[in-house]
N, C-alpha and C positions, 0 to 999 in steps of 0.2 A: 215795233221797237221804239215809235216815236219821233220826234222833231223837235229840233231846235229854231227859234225864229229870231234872226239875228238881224239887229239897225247897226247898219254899218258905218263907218265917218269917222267917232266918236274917237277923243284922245282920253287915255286912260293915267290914272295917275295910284301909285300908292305900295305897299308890301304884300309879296306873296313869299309865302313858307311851302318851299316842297315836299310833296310825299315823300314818304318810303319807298324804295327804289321796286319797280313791279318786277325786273326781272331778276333782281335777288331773291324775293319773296318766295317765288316758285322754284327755287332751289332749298332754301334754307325751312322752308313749311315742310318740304320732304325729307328732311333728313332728320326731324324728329323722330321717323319712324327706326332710325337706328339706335334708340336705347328704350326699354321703362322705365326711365327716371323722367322727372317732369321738366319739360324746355320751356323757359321763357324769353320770348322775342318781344322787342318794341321797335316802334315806328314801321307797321304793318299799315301797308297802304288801303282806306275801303275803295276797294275798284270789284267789278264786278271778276276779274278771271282770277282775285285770290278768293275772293268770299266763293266762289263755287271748287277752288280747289279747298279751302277750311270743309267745307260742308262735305266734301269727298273722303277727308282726314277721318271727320264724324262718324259715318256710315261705314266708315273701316273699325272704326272700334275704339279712335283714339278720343280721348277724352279731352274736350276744345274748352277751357274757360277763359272768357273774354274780362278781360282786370279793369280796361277804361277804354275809350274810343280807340286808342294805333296800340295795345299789348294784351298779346295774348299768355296762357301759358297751355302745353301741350303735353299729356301724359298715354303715350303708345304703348302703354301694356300689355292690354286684353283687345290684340289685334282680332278681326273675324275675317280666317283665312277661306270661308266659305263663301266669303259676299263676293270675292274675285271671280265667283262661277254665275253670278245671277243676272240676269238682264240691266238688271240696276244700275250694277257698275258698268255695264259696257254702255248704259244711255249719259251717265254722271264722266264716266273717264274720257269718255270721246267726245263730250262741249267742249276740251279747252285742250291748247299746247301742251302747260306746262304738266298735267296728268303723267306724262313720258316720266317724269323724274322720281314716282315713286317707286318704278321697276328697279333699280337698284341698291334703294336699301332694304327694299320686300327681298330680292335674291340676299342680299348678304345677312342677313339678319334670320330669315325664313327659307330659304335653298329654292325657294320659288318668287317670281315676278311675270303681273302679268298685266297687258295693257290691248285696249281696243285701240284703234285707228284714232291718236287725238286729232283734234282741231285746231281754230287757231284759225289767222288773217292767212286769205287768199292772195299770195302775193309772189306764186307760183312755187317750185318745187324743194320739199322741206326734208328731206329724207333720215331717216331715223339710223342707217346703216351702220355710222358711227358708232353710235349705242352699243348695237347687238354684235358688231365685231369686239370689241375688247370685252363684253363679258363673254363671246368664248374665247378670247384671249386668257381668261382667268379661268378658265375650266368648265363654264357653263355649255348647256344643250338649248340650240335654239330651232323654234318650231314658230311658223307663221302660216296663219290659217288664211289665206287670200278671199276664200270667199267667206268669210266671218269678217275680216278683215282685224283681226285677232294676232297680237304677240306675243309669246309664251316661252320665258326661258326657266331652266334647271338646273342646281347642283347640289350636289351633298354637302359639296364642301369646296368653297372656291380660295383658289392659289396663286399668289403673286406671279406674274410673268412681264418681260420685257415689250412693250408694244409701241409701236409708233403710228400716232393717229393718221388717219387719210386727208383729214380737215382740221384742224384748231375749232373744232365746234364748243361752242361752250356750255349748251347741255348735255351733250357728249361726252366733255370731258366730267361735266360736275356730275353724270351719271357713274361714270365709271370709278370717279374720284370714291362717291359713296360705296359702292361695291367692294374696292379695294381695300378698305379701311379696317374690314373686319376677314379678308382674305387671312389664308395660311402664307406666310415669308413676305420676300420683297415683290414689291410692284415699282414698274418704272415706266411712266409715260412721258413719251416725246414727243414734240408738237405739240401740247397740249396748249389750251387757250388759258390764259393768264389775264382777263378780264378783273377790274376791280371786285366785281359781282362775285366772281371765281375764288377770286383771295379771302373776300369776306366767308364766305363758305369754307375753307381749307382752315383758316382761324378758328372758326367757331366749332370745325369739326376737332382740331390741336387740343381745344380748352374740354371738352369732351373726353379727350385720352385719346385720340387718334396721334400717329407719328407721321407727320406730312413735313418732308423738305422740300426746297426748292418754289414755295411760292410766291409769285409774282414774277417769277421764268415758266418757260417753255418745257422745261426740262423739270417733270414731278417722281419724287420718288417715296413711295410708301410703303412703312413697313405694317403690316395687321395685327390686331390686338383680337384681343379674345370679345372685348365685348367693351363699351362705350356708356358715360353718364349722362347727367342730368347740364345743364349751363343757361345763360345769359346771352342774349346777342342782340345787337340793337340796325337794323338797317341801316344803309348808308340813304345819304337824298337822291333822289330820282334824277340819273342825269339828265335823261330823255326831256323829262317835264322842266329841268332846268335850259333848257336847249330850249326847247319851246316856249316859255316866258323867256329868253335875249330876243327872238324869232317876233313874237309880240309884239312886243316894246318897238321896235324898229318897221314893223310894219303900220304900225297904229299910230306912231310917233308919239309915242308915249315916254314918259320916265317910271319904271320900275326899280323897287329894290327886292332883288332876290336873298332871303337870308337866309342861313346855316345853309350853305350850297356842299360843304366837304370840296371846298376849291381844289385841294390838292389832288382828290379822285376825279376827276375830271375832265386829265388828260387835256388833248389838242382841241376839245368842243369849244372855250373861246377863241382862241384864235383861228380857228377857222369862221368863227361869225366875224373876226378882226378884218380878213381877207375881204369880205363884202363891205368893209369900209364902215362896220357899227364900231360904237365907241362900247367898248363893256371895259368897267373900272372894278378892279378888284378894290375893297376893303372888308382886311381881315379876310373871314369866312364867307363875307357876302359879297354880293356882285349888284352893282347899279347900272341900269342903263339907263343914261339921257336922254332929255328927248331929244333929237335928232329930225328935222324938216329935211334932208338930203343925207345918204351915205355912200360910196362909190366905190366900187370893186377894185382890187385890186390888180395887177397883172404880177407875171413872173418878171424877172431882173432882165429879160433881154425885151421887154414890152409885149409877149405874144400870150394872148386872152387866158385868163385863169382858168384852172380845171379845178373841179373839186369832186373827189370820189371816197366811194367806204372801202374797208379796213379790218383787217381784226386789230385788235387792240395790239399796239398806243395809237392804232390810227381810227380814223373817225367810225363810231358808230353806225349802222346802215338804215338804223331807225328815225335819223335824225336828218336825215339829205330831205326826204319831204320836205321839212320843215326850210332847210336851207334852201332848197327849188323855188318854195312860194317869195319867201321873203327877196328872193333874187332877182324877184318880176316887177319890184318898186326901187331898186336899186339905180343907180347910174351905173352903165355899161352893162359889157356880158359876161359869161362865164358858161362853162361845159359841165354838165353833171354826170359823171359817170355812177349810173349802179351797179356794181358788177355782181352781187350776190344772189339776187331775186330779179327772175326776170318778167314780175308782173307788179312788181311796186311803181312803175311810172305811170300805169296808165289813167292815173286819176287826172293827168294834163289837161284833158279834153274838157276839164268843168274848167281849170285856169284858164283855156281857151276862149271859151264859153263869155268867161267873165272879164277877156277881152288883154290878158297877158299875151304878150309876145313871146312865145315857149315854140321851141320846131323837135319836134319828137324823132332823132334820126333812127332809134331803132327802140327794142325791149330795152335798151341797156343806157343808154346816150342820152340826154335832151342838152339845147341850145338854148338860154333864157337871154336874150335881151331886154333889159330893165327900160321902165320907165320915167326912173328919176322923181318919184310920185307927182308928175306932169300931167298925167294921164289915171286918173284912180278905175280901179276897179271896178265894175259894176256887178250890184246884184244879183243873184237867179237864184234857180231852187235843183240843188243837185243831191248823190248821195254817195253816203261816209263806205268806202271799200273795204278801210281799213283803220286799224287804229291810229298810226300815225297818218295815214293821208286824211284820215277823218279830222285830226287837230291842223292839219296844216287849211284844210280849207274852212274851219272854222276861224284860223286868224285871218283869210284872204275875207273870208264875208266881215268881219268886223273892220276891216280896210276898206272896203266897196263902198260906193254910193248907193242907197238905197237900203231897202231890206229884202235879206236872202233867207231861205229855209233849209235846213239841213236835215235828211232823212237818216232814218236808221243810225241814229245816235246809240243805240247799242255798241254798238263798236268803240266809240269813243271811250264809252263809260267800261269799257271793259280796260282802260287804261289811264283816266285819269279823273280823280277821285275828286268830282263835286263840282267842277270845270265850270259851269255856266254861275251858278251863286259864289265861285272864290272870285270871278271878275267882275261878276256884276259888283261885287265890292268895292270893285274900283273905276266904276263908273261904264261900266260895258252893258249893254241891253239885249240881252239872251233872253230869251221867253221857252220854255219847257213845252213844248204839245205834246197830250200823250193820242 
């Protein structure tokens, strides 16, 4: 998959503009398939796990034309409800996560949905349950072939029902969301996850002729329409990638200006970089970070060590604690990092270790960072990328190190952020590409 070879030290200076948000993407790409009229999106991020979900659209029948680098437009007409049976689809549907999200508007639309086992970062247990309870919540038949490792739901005809999710999942819910839209009466989902990402979906499903109340709460209610048009919809910025450039900037002691961030989507993600003592200056839309020689953790009001943990939304994103773990290791003082969602996202420690941070692993779920105070830099090695966000977080840690480090299996990275090594090197970072 290749290597990154990365000179560390270097202070970086200048503008970065964010993607398209990757975990909008793989919602809002699938939900073209609930009309034959032609969807136009822009600010479509290239990263590898939407270009392999487009190519998935493809070979399903719908018809992809690309208008300029981030717009595409999508015309699901002449669906091939034969290609769901061929090997093809189960080698294409099972490389990637977001795959899962086309089961729902293949059921509403077509009375059949069907998925192989997707993929997606190792970062322990992902389960799909969510999903397949509310569509038979809505009347569907569900069948799972364990040793195909095959998902297979059915209905003639699916009907609004009252359900209260297990999880606030948020492909969960935006699977269901899709499903319900073209259901017979009311549907009304409780618990449901109210992610920015979520909203933009529920909007752009609204402008279509779907009747969706209630979003940006917990509490969704929809009624079904016979059948749904053609629309416009434009990504929000990637908060992840916006987390990760403050994360940068502060570990490299750089001055960054992040522009069109959509500050107001945004949520808690600065101030939670505030906590570890970075200065992030809102103006307008954009966010600048200073450069910064020292930044220091904050504590809670009675002085006892800060915690920082994920969330479902307004609370912090679980993709983003990587990012905040490393940056915590140059920091002045400590801080506890709870993950509570995934319990194999921390173990990427052992390269921070390695590279000579003071991190105490107390379990799957807990680490203990005592910071450096960048007194103590980093050093070098050659380790590799688990996942997508722990692949960025230790791509900023090598660019902080002294010396030069090598990063393996940069697939991973590049499955989440689009062009990473030449948008820095722009700004004075020295990434080398081996393939």
């Amino acid at each position: 998959m290749g290597s990154f070879r990365i000179e560390g030290g270097r202070r970086l200076k200048g503008t970065l503009i964010p993607q398209g948000a990757k975990n909008e993407a793989l919602q809002i790409l699938c939900a073209v398939l609930l009309t034959e009229e032609p969807v136009e999106i822009r600010n479509v991020p290239d990263i590898v796990d939407v270009n392999k979900l487009i190519d998935l659209l493809r070979h399903m029948g719908v018809l992809v034309e690309r208008l300029n680098d981030t717009d595409y437009r999508f015309t699901a007409k002449d669906i091939d409800i034969e290609f769901f049976k061929k090997p093809e689809f189960k080698k294409m549907g099972g490389g990637l996560r977001g795959s899962v999200m086309i089961v729902g508007p293949l059921l509403a639309r077509f009375g059949r949905g069907y998925i192989p086992t997707p993929g997606g970062d190792k970062i322990g247990r992902r389960r799909l349950d969510t999903h397949f309870i509310g569509f038979q919540h809505l009347g569907a038949e569900f069948e799972y072939d364990a040793k195909e490792g095959f998902y297979k739901v059915e209905a003639k005809r699916l009907k609004g029902a009252y359900m209260l999710l297990d999880e606030p999942s948020v492909t969960g819910t935006a699977n269901i969301v899709m499903a319900a839209v073209l259901a017979e009466g009311r549907t009304t989902i409780y618990h449901a996850a109210c992610e920015p990402y979520l909203q933009q979906l529920c909007k752009m499903l609204n402008r279509m002729g779907a009747k969706i109340e209630g979003i940006g709460s917990n509490l969704l209610t929809i009624d079904g329409v016979d059948s749904l048009g053609g629309t416009e919809h434009r990504m929000l910025p990637d908060m992840i990638e916006i987390g990760s450039f403050i994360g940068l900037a502060a570990m490299t002691r750089s001055e960054i200006l992040i522009k069109d961030t959509g500050y107001d989507q945004l949520g808690c993600i600065p101030d939670v970089f505030r906590k570890l003592g970075i200065t992030v200056i809102r103006q307008g839309d954009d966010i600048l970070v200073p450069e910064q020689d020292h930044y220091t953790i904050t504590t809670f009001i009675d002085g006892s060590i800060m915690s920082i943990s994920d969330h479902p939304w307004p609370g912090l994103t679980p993709d983003l604690l990587s990012i905040v773990l490393v940056v915590a290791t140059q920091a002045k003082g400590s801080v506890l990092i709870h993950q509570k969602m995934f319990e194999s996202r921390l173990f990427f420690v052992d390269k921070l270790i390695d590279m000579g941070a003071q991190v105490i692993l107390c379990d799957p779920h807990r680490v203990v960072v005592n910071g450096h105070d960048h007194q103590q830099p980093l050093r070098a090695i050659r380790m590799t990328s688990p996942d997508i966000r722990a692949g960025v977080a230790l791509l900023i840690a090598a660019l902080s190190a002294e010396g030069t480090s090598i990063i393996d299996n940069i697939g991973q990275i590049d499955r989440g952020y689009q062009h990473i090594d030449t948008r820095l090197n722009a700004l004075g970072a020295r990434i080398e590409r081996m393939e």
